[in-house]
TIVOGU-60501 format. One line per field, with one value per residue (C-alpha): y, x, z. Coordinates in pm, 1 decimal, padded with zeros to 6 digits. Example, Ala and Ser with C-alpha at 12.3 -4.5 7.8 and 13.67 -1.06 7.14 Angstrom:
# TIVOGU-60501
Y = c(-00450.0/-00106.0)
X = c(01230.0/01367.0)
Z = c(00780.0/00714.0)
This chain:
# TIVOGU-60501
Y = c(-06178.8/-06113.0/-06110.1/-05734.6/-05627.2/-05816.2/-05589.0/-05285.1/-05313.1/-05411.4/-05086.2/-04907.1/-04986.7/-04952.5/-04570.7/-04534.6/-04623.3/-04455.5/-04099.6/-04165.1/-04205.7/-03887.8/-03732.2/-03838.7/-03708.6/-03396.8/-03322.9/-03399.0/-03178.9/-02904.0/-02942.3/-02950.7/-02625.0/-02485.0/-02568.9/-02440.9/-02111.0/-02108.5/-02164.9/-01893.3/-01662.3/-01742.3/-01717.9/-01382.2/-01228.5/-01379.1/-01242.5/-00877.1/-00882.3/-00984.1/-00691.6/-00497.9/-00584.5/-00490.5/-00162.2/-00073.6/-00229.8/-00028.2/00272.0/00238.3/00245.0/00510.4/00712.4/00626.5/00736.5/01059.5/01138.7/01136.2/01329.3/01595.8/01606.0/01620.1/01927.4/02101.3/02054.0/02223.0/02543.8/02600.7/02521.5/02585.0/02412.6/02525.6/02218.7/02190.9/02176.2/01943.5/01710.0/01720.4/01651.4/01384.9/01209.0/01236.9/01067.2/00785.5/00756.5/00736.4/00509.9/00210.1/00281.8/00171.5/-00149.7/-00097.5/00204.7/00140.9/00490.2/00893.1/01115.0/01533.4/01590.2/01980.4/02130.0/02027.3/01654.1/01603.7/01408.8/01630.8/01374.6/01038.0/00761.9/00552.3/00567.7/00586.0/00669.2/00724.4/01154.3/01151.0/01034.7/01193.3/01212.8/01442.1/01176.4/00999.0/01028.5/01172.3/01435.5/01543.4/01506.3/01784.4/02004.7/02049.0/02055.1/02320.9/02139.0/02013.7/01687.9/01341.8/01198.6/00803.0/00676.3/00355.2/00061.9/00158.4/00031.4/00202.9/00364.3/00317.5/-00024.5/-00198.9/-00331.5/-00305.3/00029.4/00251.4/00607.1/00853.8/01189.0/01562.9/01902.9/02152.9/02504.4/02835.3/03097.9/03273.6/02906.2/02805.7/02426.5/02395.9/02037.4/01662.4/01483.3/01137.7/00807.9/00464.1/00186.7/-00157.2/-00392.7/-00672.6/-00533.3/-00563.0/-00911.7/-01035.5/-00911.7/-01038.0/-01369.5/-01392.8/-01468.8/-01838.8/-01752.2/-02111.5/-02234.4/-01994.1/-01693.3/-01361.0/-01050.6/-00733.5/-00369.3/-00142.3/00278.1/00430.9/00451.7/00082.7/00071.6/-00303.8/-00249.2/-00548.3/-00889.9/-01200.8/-01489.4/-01241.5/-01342.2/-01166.8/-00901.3/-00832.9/-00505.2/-00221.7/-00362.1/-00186.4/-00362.6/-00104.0/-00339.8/-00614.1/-00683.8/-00634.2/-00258.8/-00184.5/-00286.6/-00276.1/-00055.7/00187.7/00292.9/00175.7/00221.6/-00134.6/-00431.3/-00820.2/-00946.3/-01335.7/-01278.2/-01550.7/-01445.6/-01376.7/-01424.8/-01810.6/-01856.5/-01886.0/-01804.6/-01648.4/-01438.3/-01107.5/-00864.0/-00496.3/-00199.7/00170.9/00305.0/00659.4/00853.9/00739.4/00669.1/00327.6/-00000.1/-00368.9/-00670.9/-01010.1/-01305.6/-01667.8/-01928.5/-02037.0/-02434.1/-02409.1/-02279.2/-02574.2/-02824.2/-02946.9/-02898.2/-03073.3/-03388.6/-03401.4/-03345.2/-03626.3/-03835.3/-03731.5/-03863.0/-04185.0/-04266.0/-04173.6/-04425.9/-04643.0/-04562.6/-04576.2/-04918.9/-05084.7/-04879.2/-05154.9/-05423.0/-05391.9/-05126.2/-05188.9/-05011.0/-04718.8/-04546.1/-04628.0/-04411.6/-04132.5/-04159.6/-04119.4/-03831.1/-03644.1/-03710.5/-03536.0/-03293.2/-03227.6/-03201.3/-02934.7/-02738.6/-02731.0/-02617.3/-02345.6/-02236.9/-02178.5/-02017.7/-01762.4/-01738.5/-01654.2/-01367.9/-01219.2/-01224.4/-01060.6/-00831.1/-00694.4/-00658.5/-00450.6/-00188.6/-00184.5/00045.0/-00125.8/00097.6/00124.8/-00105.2/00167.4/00142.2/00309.2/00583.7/00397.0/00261.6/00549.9/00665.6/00432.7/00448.3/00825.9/00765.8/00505.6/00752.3/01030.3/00831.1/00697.6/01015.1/01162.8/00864.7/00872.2/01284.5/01250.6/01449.7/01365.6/01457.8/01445.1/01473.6/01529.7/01498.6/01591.9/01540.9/01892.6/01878.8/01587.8/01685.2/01769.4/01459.9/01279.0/01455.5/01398.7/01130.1/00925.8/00797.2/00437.8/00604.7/00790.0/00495.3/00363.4/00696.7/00714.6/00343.5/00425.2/00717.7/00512.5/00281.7/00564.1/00730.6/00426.6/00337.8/00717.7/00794.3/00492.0/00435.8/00151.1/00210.1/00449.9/00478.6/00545.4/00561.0/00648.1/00969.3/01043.9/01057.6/01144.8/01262.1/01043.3/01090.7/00993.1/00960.7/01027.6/00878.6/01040.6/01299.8/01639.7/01898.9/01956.0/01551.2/01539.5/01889.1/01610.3/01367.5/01507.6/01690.1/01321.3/01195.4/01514.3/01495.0/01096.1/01134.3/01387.1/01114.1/00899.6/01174.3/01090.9/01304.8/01547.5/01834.0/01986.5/02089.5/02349.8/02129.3/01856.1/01569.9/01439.8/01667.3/01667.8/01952.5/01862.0/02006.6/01883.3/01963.6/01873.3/01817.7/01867.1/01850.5/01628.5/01717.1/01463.1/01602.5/01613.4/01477.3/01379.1/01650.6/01905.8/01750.3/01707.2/02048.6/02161.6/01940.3/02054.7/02410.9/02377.7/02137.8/02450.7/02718.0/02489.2/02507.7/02863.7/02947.5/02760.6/02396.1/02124.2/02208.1/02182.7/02439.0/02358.2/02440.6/02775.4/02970.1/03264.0/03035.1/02969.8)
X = c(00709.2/00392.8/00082.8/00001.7/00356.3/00304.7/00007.7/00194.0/00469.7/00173.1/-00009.7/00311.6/00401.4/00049.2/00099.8/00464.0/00337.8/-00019.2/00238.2/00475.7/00189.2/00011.4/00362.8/00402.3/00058.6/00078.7/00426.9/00309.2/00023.4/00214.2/00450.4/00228.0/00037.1/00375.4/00483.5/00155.9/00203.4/00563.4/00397.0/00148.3/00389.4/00635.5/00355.2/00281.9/00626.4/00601.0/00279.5/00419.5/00758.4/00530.8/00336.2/00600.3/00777.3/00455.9/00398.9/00772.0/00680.3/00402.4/00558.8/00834.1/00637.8/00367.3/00704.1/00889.8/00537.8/00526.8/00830.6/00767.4/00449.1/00613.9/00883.9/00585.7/00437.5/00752.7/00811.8/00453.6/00528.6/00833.9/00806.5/00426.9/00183.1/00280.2/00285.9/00667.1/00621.8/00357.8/00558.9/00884.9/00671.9/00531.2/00871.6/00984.7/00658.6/00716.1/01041.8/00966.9/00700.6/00945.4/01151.2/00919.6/00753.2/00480.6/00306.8/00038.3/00050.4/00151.3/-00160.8/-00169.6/-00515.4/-00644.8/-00928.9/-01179.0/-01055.0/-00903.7/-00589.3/-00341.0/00001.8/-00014.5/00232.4/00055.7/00028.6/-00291.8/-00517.0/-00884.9/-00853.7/-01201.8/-01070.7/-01185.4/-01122.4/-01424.9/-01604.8/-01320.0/-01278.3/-00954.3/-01063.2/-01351.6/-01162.3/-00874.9/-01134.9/-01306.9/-00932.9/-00729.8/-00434.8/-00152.0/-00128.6/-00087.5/-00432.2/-00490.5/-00832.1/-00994.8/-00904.9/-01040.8/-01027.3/-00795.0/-00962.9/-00626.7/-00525.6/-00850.4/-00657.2/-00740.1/-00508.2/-00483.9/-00404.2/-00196.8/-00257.4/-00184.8/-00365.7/-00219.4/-00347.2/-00321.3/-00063.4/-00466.2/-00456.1/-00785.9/-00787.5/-00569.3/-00613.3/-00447.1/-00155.4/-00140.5/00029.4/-00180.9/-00032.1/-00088.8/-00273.8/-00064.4/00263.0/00129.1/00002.5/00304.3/00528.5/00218.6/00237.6/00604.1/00529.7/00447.7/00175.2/-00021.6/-00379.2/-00549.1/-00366.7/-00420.5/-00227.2/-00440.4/-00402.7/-00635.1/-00713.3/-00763.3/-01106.7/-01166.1/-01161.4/-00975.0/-00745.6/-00530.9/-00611.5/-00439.5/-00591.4/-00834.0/-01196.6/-01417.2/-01579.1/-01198.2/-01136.8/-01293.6/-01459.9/-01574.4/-01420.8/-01612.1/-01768.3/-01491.8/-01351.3/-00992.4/-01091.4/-01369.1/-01210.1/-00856.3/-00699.3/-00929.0/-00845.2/-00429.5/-00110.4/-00041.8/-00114.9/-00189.6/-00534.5/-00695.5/-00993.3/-01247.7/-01332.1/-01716.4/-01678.2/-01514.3/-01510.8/-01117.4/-00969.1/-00689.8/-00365.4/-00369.5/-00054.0/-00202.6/00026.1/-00055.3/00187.5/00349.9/00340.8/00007.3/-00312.3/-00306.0/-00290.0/-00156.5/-00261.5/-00079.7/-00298.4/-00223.3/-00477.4/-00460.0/-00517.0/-00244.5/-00004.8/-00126.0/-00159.1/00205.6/00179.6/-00158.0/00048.6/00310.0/00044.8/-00123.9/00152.2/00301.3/-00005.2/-00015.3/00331.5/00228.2/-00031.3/00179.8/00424.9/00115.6/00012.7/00410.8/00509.4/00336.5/00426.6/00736.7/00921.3/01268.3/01042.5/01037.0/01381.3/01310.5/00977.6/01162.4/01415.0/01119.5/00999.9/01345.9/01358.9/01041.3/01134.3/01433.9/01286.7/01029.4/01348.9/01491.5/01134.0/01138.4/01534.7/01397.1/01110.2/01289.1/01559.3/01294.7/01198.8/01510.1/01569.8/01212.4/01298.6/01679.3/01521.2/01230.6/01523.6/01674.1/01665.7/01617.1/01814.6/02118.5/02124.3/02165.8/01969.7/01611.3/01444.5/01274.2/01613.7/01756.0/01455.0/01481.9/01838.2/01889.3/01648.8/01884.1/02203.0/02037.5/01984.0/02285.6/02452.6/02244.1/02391.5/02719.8/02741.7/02934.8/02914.2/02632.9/02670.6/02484.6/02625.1/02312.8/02412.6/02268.5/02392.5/02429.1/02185.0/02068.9/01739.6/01971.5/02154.2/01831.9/01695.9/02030.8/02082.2/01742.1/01659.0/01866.8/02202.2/02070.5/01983.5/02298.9/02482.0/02335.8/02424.4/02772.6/02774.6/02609.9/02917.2/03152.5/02991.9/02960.7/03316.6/03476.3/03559.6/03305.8/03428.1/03284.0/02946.2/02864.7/02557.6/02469.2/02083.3/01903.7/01711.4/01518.7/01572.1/01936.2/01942.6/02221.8/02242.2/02559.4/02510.5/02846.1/02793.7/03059.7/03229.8/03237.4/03213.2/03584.8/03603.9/03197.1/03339.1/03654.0/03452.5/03228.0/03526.0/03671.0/03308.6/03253.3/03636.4/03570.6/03250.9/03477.0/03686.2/03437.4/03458.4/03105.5/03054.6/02762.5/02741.9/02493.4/02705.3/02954.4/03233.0/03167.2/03144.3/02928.8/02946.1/02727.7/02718.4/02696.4/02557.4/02663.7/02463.6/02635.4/02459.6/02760.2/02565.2/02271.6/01958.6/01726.5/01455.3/01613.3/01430.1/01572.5/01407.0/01664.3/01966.1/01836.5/01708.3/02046.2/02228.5/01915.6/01961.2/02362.0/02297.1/02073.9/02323.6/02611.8/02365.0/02320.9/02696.9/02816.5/02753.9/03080.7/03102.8/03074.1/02865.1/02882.0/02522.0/02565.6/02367.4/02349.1/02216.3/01880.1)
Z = c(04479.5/04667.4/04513.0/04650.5/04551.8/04191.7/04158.1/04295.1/04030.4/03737.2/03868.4/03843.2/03519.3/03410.3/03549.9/03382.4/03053.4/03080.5/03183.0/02888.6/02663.4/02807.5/02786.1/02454.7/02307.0/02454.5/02373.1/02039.1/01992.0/02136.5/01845.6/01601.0/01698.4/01744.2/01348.8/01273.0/01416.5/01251.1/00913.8/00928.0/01029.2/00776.2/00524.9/00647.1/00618.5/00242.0/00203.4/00333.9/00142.4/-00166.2/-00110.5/-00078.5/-00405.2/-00577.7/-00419.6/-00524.0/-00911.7/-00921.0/-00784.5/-01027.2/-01312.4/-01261.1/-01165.9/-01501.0/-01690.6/-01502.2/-01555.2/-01935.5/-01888.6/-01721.8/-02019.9/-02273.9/-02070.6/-02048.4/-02432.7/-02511.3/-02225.4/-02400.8/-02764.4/-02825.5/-03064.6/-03384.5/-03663.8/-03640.0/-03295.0/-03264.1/-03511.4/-03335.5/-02994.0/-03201.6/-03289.3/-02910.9/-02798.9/-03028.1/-02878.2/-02572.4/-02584.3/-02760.6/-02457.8/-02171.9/-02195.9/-01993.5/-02189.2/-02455.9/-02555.7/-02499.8/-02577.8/-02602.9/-02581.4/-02657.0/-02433.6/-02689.4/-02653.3/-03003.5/-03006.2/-03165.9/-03071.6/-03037.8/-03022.4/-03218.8/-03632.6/-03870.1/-03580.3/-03662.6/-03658.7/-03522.4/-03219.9/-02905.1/-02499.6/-02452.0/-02255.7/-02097.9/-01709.4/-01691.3/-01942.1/-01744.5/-01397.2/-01526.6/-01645.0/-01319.4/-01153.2/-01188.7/-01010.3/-01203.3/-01014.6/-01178.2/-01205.7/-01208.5/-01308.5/-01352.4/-01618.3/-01963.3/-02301.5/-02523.9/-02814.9/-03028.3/-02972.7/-02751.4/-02513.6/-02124.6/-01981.9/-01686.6/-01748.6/-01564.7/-01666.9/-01625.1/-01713.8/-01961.5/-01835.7/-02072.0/-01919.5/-01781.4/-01562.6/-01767.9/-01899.3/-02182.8/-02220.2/-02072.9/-02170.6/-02062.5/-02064.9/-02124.8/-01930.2/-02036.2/-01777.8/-01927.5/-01782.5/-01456.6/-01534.0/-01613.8/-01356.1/-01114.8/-01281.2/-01196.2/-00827.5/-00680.1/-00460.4/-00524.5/-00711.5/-00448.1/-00373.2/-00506.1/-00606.6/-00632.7/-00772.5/-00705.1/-00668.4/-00293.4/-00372.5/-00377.1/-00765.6/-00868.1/-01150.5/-01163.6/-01022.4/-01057.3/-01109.5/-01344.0/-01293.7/-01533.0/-01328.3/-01169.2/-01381.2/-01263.4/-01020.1/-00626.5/-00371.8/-00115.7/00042.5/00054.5/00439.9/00262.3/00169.1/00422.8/00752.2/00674.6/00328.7/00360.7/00701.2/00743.1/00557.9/00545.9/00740.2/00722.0/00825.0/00758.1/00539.1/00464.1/00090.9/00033.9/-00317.7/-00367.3/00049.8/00076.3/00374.3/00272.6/00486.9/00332.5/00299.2/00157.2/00121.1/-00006.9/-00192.1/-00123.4/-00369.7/-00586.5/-00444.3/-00522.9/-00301.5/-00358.0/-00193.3/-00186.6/-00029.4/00036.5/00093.6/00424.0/00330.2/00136.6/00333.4/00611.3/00372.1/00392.0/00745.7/00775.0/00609.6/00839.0/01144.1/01023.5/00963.1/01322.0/01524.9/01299.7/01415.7/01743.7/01770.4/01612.0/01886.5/02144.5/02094.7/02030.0/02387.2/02589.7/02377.7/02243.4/02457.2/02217.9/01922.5/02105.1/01977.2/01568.8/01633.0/01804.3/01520.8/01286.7/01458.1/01484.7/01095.8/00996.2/01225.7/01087.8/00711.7/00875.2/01004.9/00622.0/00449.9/00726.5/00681.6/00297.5/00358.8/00553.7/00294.9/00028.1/00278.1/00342.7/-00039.2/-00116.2/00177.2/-00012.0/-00333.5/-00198.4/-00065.2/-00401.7/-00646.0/-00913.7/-01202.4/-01020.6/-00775.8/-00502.4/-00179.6/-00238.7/-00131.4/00140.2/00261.8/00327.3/00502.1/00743.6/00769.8/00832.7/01104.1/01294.2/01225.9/01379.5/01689.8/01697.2/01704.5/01927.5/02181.4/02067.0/02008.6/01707.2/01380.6/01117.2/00772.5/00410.9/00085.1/-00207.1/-00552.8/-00839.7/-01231.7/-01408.9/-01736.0/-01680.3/-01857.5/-02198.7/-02180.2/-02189.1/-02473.7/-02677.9/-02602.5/-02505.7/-02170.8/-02243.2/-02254.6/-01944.2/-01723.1/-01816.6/-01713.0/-01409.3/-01347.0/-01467.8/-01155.4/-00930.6/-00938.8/-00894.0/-00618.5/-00485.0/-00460.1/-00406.7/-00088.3/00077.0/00421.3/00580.7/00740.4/00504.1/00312.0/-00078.3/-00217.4/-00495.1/-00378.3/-00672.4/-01065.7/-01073.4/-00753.6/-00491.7/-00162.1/00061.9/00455.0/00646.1/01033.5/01207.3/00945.6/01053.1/00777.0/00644.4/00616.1/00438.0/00198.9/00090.4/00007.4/-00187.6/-00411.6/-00459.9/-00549.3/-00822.5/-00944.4/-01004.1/-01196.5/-01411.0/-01467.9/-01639.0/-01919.3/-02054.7/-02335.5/-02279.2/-02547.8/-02369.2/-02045.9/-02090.2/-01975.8/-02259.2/-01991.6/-01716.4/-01403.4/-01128.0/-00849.4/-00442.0/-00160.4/00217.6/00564.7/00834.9/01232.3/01466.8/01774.1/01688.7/01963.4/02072.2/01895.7/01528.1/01229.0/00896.7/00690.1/00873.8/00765.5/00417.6/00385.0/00478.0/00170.0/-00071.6/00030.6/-00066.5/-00344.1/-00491.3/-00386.5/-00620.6/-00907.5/-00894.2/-00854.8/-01166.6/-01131.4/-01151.9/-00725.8/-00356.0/-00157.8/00230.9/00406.9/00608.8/00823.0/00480.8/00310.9/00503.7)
């Protein structure tokens, strides 16, 4: 071989090696960023669906106390304030609060602030709301709407609460007073301390106003502190529903991915952040070990060209073991995702479900021009089987209908949810109104069947009444709230003619 064709094929390799090596690197850097990206977006669905399971927690349990509240106000309309009265309210407020874990207390509060029920025993009588928040917030208010204030100490017990309350008025509409429901902070801690969101992360409760309630980890200004002029409130909760932004922390400089979410129904938001180094830090390991093997690979390519095929093998191992830690992640997801449309009494789909699901069968009827029907169901004295029996036996009666409904007349595609206290809804895609009326008999004959004993309905069992609204011809411009006003409007016209029954929606009835 020539001397100028030796040099040709030297130059040549020299070039083959130098592009496999550029090949190589960049190939490999392009990975990387590319398992970087997947990482931070995995970590951000976490970080949502985290979020999301919080704002349902926290929804669940300010609902559960309200609920209560709303019993204790009824109680005093009805029954008054006489001494009998006030001790029979008394023994019912006990009751209730050794039923739900996270209350720290029940409180009926007169307009001059004295305590005159309390769930607690041998409580100082000098006790007084006068200067409390919520006590000064329902005297200048003369709505009845639930009122949430800032953390406090509990004058009862001393531990850390945050209050939901509601104002009595006289029958003139002048304040009559506050009942309220202390929740403990710890509850929330707990549940909070549940998830694995690493050394750095954070999980945050906290009012619309930018008031913190809950934080975990708890620093020692954390309760009741302004986040006003945090990046997380100022630029982002305070002006969306919900949304994931990466915030570099002014407070301990963490840069961390961070999942917020207001809830519905309470003005109250939740915030679930990761730390961005150490969601990378696994991948930062396997970058690191990627471009060592690389140089590795680098300097054995022009030496020892058989070597070649053990470092690919290398490299489509780690790979491989990145592919499995992602599979996971996303299976964590998915699960966070299913229990966040839950419900988590009866195991239903939620309210939220069924929002979004209604929405998809009304389009898909629109396209396909089939019927679209809604069955709403509603227990008959449900109220009076709670107060007979306590709210225990009645989660586990509506868990016990749940099933039933559940299971009578279900056709596939189908959809059952938990609408609201013992309120269930059934969506019918495709079932025109004689079909929706049949089911709904075979539902209400089946929770008959149960033959729960309830003394305080007429017929001595369970019953529960239905209404149906049916969209024959759905237009392109329906909304859900027409279909479900029709089933309300029915459900309320079964009520009123006798409960233990079907009403149809009609056009006599709007």
């Amino acid at each position: 071989m020539h001397s100028k064709e030796f040099s040709s094929v030297i130059f040549s390799a020299k070039i083959f090696v130098a592009s496999v090596c550029a090949l190589l690197l960049t190939l490999s850097v392009w990975s990387n960023w590319s398992a970087r990206e997947d990482e931070l977006n995995q970590a951000e669905g976490t970080a949502s669906n985290t979020s999301r399971a919080l704002a349902q927690h926290a929804e669940d349990t300010f609902k559960e106390a309200e609920v209560v509240l709303v019993g204790i106000s009824d109680r005093l309309e009805f029954d008054g304030r006489s001494t009998v009265a006030l001790a029979r309210l008394e023994r019912f407020v006990r009751m209730q609060a050794r039923q739900l874990p996270q209350l720290n207390g029940l409180i009926v509060i007169d307009q001059k602030g004295k305590w005159i029920v309390n769930s607690e025993k041998n409580l100082d009588p000098t006790f007084s709301s006068v200067d409390r928040e919520y006590f000064i917030y329902h005297r200048t208010h003369p709505d009845k709407l639930m009122h949430i204030g800032p953390a406090i100490r509990s004058r009862a017990t001393g531990e850390w609460v945050i209050t939901i309350s509601q104002r009595l008025s006289a029958p003139d509409g002048s304040f009559d007073g506050v009942v309220l429901a202390a929740i403990d902070l710890s509850y929330f801690r707990k549940f909070y301390d549940s998830f694995d969101i690493g050394a750095k992360g954070a999980l945050l409760l906290a009012l619309d106003n930018g008031t913190m309630l809950v934080r975990r980890p708890l620093l020692s200004d954390s309760i009741g502190k302004s986040m006003v002029d945090t990046p997380i409130f100022r630029d982002y909760a305070s002006k969306y529903a919900d949304g994931v932004a990466l915030i570099r922390s002014r407070q301990d400089g963490v840069t961390r991915i961070n999942s917020y979410r207001h809830l519905s129904r309470y003005p109250l938001f939740v915030s679930a952040a990761l730390s961005q180094r150490e969601i990378l830090a696994k991948w930062q390991a396997d970058a690191l070990l990627h471009f060592s093997g690389l140089l590795v690979l680098l300097m054995l390519l022009g030496f020892f060209g058989s070597r070649l095929v053990l470092q690919i093998t290398m490299r489509v191992k780690a790979e491989h073991e990145a592919n499995e830690n992602r599979v996971q992640i996303e299976h964590l997801n998915e699960t966070l995702q299913a229990l966040a449309m839950q419900d988590g009494l009866t195991g239903l789909a939620n309210r939220r479900c069924f929002d979004d699901e209604i929405v998809r069968e009304l389009r898909r009827a629109v396209r396909s021009g089939q019927a679209l029907s809604l069955i709403m169901i509603d227990v008959d004295f449900f109220k009076r089987y709670n107060d007979t029996y306590g709210h225990l036996a009645g989660d586990e009666c509506l868990r016990e209908l749940a099933a039933t409904v559940k299971v009578a007349g279900h056709r596939p595609g189908d959809m059952v949810a938990r609408y609201g206290g013992e309120e269930i809804v059934v969506l019918l895609p495709g079932c025109a109104a004689v079909a929706a009326v049949e089911i709904a008999k075979k539902i209400l004959a089946a929770i008959e069947a149960l033959a729960i004993v309830h003394s305080g309905n007429p017929a001595g069992v369970v019953t529960a009444s239905a209404g149906v609204g049916v969209l024959e011809n759905v237009a392109n411009d329906a909304v859900p709230e027409a279909i479900i006003d029709m089933a309300d409007k029915a459900l309320y016209e079964a009520k009123s003619s006798g409960r233990n029954r079907v009403c149809l929606y009609t056009r006599q009835l709007s």
